[in-house]
Backbone as JSON Lines, residues from 0, in Angstrom:
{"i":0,"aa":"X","n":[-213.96,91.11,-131.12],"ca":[-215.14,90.42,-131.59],"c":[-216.36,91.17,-131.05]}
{"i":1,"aa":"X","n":[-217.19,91.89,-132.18],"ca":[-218.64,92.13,-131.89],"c":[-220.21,91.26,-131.91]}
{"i":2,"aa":"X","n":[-220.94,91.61,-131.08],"ca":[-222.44,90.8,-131.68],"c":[-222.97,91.67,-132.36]}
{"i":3,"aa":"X","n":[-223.28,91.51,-133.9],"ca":[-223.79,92.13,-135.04],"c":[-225.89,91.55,-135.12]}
{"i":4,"aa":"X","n":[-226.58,92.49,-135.23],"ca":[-227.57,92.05,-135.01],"c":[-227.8,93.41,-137.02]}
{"i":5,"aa":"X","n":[-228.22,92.06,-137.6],"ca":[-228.24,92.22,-139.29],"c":[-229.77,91.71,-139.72]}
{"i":6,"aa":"X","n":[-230.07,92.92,-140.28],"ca":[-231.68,93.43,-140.86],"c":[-231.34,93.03,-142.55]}
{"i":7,"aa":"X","n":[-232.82,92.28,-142.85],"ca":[-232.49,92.52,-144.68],"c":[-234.0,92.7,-144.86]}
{"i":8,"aa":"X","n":[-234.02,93.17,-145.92],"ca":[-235.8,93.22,-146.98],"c":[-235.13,92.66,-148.45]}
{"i":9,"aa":"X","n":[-235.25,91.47,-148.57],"ca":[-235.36,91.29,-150.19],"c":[-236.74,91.92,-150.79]}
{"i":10,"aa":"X","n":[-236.33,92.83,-151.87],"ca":[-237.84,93.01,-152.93],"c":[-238.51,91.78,-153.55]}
{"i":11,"aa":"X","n":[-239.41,91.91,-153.49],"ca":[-240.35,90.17,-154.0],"c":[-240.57,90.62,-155.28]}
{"i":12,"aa":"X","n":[-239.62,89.64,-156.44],"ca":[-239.89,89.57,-157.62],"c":[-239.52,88.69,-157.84]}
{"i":13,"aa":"X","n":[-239.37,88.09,-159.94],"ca":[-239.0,86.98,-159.76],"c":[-238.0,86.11,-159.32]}
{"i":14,"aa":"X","n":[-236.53,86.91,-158.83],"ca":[-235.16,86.22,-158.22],"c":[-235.2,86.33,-157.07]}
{"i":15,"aa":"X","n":[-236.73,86.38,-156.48],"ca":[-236.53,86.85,-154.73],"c":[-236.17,86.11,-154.23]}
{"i":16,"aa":"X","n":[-236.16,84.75,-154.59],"ca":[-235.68,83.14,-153.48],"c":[-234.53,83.14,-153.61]}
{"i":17,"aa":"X","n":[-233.68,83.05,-154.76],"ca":[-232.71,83.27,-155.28],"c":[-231.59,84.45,-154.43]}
{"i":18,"aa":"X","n":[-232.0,85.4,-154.39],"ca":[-231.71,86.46,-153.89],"c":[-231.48,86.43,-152.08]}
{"i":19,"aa":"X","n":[-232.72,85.9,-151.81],"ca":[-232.85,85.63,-150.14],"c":[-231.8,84.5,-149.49]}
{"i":20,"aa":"X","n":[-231.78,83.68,-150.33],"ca":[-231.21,82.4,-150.16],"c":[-230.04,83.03,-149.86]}
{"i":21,"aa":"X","n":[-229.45,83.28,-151.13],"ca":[-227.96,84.04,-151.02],"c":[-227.29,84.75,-149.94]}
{"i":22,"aa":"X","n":[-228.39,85.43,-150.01],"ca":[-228.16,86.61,-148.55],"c":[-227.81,85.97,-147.11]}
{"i":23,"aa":"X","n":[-229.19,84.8,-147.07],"ca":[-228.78,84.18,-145.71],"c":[-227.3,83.1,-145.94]}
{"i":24,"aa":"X","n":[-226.81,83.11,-146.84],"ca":[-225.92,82.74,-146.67],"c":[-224.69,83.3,-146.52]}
{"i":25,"aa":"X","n":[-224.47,83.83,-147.43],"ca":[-223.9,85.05,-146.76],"c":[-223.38,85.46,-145.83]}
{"i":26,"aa":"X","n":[-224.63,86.21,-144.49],"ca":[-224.63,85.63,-143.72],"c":[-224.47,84.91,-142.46]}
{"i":27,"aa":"X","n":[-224.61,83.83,-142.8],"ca":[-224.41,82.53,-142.3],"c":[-222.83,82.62,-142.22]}
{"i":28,"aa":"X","n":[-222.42,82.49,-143.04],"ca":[-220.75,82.64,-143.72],"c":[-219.68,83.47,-142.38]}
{"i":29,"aa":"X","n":[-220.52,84.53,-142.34],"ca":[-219.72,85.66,-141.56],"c":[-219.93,85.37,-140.01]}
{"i":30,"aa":"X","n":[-220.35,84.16,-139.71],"ca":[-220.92,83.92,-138.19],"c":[-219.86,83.25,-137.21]}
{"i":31,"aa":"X","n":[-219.29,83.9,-136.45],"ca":[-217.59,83.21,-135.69],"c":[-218.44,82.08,-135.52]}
{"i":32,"aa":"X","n":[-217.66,80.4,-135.36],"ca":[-217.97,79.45,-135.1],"c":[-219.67,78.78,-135.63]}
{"i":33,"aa":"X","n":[-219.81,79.55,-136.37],"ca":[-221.35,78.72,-137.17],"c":[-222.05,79.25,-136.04]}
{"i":34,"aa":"X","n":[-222.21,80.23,-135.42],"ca":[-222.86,80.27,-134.21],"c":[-224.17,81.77,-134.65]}
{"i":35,"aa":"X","n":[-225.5,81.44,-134.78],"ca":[-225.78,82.37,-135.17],"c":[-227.47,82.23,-134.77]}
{"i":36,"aa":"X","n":[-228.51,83.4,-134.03],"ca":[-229.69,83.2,-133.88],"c":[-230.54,83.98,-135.35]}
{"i":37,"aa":"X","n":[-231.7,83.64,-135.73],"ca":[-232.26,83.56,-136.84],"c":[-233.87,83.27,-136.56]}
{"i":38,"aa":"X","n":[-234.21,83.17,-135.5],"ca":[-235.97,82.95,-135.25],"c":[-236.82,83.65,-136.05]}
{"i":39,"aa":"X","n":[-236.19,84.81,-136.02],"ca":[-237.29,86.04,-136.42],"c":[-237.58,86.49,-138.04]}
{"i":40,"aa":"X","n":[-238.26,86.59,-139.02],"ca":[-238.34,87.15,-140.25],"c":[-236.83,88.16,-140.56]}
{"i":41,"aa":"X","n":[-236.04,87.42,-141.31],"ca":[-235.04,88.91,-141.81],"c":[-234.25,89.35,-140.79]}
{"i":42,"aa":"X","n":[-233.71,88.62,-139.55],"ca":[-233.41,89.62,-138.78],"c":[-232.08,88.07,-138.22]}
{"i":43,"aa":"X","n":[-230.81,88.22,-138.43],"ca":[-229.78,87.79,-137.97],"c":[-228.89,88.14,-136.64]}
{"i":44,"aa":"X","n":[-228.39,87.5,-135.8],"ca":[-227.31,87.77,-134.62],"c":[-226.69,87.02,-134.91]}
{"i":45,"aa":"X","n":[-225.1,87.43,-134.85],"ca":[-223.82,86.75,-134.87],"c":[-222.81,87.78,-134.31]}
{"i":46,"aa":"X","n":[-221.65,86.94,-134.0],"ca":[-220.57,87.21,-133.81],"c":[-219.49,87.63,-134.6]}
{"i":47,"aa":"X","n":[-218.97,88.59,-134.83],"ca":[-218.16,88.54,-136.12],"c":[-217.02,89.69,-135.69]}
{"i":48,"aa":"X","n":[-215.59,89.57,-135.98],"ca":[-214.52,90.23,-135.51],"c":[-213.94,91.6,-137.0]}
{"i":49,"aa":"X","n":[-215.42,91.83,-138.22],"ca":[-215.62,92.25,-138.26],"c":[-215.73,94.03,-138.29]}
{"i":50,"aa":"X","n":[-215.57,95.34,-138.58],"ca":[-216.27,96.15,-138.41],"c":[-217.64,96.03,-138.99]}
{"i":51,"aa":"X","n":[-218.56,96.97,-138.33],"ca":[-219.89,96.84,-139.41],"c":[-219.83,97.23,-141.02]}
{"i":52,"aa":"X","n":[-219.02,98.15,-141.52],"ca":[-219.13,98.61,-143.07],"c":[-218.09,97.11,-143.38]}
{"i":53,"aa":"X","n":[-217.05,96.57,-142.71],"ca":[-216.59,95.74,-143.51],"c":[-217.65,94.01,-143.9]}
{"i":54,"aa":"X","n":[-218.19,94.14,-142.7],"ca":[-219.27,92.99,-142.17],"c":[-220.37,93.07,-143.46]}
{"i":55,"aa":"X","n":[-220.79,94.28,-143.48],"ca":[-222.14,94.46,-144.49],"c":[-221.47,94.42,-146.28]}
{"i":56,"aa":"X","n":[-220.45,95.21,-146.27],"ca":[-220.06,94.55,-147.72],"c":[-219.47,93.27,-148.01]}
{"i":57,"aa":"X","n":[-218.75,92.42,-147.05],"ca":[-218.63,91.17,-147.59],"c":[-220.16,90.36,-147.92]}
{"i":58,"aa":"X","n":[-221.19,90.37,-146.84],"ca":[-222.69,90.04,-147.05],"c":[-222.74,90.54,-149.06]}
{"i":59,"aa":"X","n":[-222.8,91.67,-148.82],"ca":[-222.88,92.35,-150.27],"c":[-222.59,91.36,-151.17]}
{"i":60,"aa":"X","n":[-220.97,91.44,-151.26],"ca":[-220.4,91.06,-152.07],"c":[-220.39,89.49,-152.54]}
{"i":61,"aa":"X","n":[-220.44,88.78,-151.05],"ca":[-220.61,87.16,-151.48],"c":[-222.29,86.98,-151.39]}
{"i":62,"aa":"X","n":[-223.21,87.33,-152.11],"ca":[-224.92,87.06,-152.45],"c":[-224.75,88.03,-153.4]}
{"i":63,"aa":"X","n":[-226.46,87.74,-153.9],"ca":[-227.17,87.95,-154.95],"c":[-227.79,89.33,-154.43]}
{"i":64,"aa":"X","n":[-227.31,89.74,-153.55],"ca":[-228.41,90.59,-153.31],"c":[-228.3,92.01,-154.17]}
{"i":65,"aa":"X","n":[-229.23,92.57,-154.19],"ca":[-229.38,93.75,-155.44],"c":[-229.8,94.96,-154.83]}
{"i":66,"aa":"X","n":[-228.9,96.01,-154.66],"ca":[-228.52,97.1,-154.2],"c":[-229.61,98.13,-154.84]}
{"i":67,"aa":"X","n":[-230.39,97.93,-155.78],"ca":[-231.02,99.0,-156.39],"c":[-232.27,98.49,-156.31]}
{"i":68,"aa":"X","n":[-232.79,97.42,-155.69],"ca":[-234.01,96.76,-154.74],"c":[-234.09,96.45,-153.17]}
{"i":69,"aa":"X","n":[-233.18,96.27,-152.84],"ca":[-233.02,95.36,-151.36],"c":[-231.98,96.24,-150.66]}
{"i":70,"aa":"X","n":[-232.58,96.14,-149.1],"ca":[-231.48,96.79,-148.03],"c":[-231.27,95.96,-146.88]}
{"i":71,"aa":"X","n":[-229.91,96.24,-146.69],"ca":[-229.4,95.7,-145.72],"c":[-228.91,96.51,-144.81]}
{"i":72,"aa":"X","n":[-229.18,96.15,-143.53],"ca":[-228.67,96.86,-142.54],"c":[-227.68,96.32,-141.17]}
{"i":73,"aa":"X","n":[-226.34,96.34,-140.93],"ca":[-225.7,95.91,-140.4],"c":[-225.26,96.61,-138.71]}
{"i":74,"aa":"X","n":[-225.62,96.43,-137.57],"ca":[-225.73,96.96,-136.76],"c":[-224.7,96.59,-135.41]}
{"i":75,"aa":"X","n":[-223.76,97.08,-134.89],"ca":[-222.52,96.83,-134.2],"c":[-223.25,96.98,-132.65]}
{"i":76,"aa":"X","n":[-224.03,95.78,-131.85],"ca":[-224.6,96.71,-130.87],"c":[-223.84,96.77,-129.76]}
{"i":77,"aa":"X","n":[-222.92,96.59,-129.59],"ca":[-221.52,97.12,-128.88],"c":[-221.67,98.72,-128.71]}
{"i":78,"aa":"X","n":[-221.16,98.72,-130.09],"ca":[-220.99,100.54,-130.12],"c":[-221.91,101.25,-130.86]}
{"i":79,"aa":"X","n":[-223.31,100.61,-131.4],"ca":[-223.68,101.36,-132.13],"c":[-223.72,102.12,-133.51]}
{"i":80,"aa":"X","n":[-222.5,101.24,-133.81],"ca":[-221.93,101.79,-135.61],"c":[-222.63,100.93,-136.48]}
{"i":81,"aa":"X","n":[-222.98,101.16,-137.6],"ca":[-224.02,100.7,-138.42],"c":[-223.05,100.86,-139.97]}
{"i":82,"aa":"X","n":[-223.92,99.94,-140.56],"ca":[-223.67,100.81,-142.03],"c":[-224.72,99.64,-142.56]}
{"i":83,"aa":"X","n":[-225.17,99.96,-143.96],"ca":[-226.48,99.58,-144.94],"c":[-225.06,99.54,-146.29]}
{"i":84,"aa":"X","n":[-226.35,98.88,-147.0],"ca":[-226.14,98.51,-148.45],"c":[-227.79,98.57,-149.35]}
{"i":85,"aa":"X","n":[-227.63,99.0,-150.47],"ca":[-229.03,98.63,-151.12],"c":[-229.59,100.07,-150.63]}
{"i":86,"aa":"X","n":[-231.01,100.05,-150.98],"ca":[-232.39,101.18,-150.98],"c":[-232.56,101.15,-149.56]}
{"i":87,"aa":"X","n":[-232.39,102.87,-149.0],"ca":[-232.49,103.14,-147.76],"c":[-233.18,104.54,-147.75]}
{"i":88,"aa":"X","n":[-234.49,104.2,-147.51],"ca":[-235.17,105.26,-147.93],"c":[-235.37,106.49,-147.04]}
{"i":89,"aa":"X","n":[-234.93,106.03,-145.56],"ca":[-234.67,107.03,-144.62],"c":[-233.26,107.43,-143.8]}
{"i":90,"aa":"X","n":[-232.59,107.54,-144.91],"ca":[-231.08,107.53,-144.1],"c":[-230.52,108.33,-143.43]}
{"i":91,"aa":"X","n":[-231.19,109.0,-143.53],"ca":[-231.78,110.51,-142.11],"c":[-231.5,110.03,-140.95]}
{"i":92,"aa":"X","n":[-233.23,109.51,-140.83],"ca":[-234.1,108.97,-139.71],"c":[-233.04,107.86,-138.74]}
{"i":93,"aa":"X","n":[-232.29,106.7,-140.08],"ca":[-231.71,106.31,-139.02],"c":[-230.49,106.76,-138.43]}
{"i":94,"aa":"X","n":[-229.7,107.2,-139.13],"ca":[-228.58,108.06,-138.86],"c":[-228.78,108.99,-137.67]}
{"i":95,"aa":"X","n":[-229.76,109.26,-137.26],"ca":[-230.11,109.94,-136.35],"c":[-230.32,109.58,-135.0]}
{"i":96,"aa":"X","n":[-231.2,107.92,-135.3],"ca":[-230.93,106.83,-134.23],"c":[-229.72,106.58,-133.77]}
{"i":97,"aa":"X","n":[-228.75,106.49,-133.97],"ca":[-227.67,105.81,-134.03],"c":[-226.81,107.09,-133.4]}
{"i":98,"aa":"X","n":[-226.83,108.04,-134.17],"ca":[-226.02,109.47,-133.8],"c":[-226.08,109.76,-132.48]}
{"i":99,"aa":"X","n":[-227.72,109.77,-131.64],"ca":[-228.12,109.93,-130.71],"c":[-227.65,109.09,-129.51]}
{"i":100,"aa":"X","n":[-227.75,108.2,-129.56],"ca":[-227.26,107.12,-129.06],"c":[-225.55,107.21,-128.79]}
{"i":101,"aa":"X","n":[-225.1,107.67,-129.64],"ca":[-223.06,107.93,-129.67],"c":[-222.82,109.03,-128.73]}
{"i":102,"aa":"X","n":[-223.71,110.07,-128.81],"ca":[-223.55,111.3,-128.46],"c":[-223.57,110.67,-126.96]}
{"i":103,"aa":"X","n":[-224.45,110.52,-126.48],"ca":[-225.16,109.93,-125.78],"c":[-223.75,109.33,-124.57]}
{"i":104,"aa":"X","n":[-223.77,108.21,-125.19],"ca":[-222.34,107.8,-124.63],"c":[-220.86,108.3,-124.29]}
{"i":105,"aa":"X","n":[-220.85,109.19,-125.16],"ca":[-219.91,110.33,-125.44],"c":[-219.85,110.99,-123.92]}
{"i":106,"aa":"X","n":[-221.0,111.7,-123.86],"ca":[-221.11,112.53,-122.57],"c":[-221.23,111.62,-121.2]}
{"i":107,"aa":"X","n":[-221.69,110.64,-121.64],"ca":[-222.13,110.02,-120.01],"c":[-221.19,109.03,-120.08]}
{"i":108,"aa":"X","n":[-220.35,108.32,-120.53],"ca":[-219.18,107.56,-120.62],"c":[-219.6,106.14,-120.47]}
């Protein structure tokens, strides 16, 4: 079991509620024991046993959310493994965050 700390941007058009709703449910859904913090704009913590690419496509797959507007970003902060869904306009930049960080650990244990 990891703590997953999960980023979204719905695009604001007309299915954006629609769309958002979904998402946080979603979610919500994937949270061990209903247990999940949410204070902040867009920005989820939960528990989930999980990998991150499997974590971020079930989100995907059970919502509305729309891959060719909206990104999601799913973040393992355990280890650092990530994976997105949707418009990621710097997949460089973060890949690079994240890379750094592995390496990182790699050498210093």
């Amino acid at each position: 079991m990891a703590t997953y700390m999960i980023s979204f941007r719905i695009a604001s058009d007309s299915d954006h509620s629609s769309r958002w709703a979904s998402t946080v449910a979603a979610i919500r859904r994937e949270a061990i024991g209903g247990a999940y913090w949410e204070e902040t704009t867009s920005l989820v913590v939960l528990k989930s046993d999980k990998v991150a690419d499997s974590l971020a496509s079930s989100i995907f797959i059970g919502s509305e959310f729309n891959s060719t507007k909206d990104t999601l970003l799913v973040v393992n902060t355990a280890n650092s493994t990530y994976a997105t869904r949707g418009k990621v306009e710097y997949p460089a930049t973060l890949d690079g965050l994240f890379t750094q960080q592995n390496a990182l650990r790699t050498i210093l244990g």
